[in-house]
C-alpha positions as CSV (number, residue, x, y, z in Angstrom):
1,X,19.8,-3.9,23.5
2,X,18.2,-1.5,20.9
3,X,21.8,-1.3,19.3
4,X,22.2,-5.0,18.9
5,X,18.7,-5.3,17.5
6,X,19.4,-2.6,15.0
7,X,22.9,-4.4,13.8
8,X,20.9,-7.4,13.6
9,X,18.3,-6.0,11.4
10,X,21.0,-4.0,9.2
11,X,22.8,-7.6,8.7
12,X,19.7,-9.2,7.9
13,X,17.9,-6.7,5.3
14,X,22.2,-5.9,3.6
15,X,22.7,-10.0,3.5
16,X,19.4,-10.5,0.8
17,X,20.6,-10.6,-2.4
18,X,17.2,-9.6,-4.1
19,X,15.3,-7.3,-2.3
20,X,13.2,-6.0,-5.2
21,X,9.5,-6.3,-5.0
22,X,7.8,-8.9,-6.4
23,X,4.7,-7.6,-7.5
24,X,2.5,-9.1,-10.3
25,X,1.5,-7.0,-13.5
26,X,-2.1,-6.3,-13.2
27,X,-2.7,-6.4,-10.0
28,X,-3.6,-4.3,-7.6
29,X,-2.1,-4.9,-3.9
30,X,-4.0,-2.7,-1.6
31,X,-2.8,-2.4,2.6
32,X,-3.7,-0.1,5.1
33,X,-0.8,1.8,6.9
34,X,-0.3,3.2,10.0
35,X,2.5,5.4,11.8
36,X,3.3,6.7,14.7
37,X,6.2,9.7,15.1
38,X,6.8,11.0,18.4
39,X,9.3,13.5,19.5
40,X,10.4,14.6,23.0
41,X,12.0,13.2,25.7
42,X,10.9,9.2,27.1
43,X,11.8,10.1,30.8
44,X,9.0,9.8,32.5
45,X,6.6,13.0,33.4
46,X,8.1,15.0,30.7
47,X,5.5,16.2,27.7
48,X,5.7,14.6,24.2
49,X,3.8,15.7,20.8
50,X,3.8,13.9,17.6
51,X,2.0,12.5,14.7
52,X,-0.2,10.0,13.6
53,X,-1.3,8.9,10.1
54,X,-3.2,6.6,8.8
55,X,-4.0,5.8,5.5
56,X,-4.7,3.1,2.8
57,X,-2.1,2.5,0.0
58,X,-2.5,1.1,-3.3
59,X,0.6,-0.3,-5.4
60,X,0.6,-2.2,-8.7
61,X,3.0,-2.9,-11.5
62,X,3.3,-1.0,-14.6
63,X,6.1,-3.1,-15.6
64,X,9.0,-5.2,-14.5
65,X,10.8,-2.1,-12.5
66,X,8.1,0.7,-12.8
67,X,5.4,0.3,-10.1
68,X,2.2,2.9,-9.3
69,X,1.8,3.8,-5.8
70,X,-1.3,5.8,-4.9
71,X,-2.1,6.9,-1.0
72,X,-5.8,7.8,-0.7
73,X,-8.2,8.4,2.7
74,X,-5.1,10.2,4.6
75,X,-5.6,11.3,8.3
76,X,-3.3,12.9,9.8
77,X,-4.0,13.0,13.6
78,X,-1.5,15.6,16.0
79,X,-0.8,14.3,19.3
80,X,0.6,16.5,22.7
81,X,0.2,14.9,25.9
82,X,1.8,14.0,28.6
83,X,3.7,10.3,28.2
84,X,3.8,8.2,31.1
C-alpha cells in the first residue's frame, strides 16, 4: 500500500509542468513547521529514538527566482522511548 501511494505521489508532483513557487515580491510568508524523524525498528516492543523540530520559517521574494528563507525560534527536541 505504502508503495502504490508513493508511485502515486511521484506521478502526481513529476506530471506539474510548473512547480516553481509563486511567491509575491514584498511579501513576507511566514508558517510554522514541524517534523518528526524516527529511526529503529516499527515491530512492536522494540525501542525507537529520534528527533523532533519545530520551528517558524520565514520566506519572501527578492526577485522573480531568488527567494530569502530565514528559520528562527528552532527547538530541537531528542526522543528515546519505547514505541508501542
Amino acid at each position: 500500500m505504502k508503495a502504490i501511494l508513493l508511485a502515486l505521489t511521484l506521478t502526481l508532483v513529476g506530471g506539474q509542468s510548473n512547480i516553481e513557487p509563486n511567491f509575491s515580491r514584498g511579501k513576507t510568508y511566514i508558517y510554522r513547521y514541524e517534523s518528526v524523524v524516527l529511526s529503529g525498528f516499527p515491530e512492536g516492543g522494540l525501542a525507537r529514538s529520534g528527533v523532533k523540530i519545530n520551528c517558524k520559517a520565514e520566506v519572501g521574494a527578492l526577485d522573480s527566482h531568488n527567494y530569502l528563507l530565514k528559520v528562527t525560534a528552532v527547538l530541537i527536541t531528542m526522543k528515546l522511548k519505547n514505541m508501542k
